[in-house]
N, C-alpha and C positions, 0 to 999 in steps of 0.2 A: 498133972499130965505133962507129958514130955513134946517138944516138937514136932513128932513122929506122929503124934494121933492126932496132933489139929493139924499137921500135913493131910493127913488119910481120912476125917473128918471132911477139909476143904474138897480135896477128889468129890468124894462120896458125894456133897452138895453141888457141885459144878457137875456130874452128871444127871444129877436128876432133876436139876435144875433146865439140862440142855433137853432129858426125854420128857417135863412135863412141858415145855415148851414144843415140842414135835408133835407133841399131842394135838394140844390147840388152833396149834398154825400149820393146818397142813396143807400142801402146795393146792391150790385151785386147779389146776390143768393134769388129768391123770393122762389124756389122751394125746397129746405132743408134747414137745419138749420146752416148748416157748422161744427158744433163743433161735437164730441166725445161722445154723448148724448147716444146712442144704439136706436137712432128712428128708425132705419133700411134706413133712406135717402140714409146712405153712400156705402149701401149693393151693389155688382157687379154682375150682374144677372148670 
């Protein structure tokens, strides 16, 4: 094997690497943003 296919190999494993991780860990908060934005999410009624 040449350079090129354990170049395109390595891709190949660093994205599926990155989508079964997004799998697993997915953000806890679907309903605000979490952060310090001023969306008003974090507002206390």
């Amino acid at each position: 094997m040449d350079w090129q296919t354990y170049t395109a190999l390595g891709v190949v494993a660093i994205t599926l690497a990155i989508f079964v991780h997004s799998l697993f860990f997915k953000k806890k908060s679907k309903t605000s943003c979490g952060h310090n934005c001023g969306c008003g999410s974090n507002k206390k009624p």
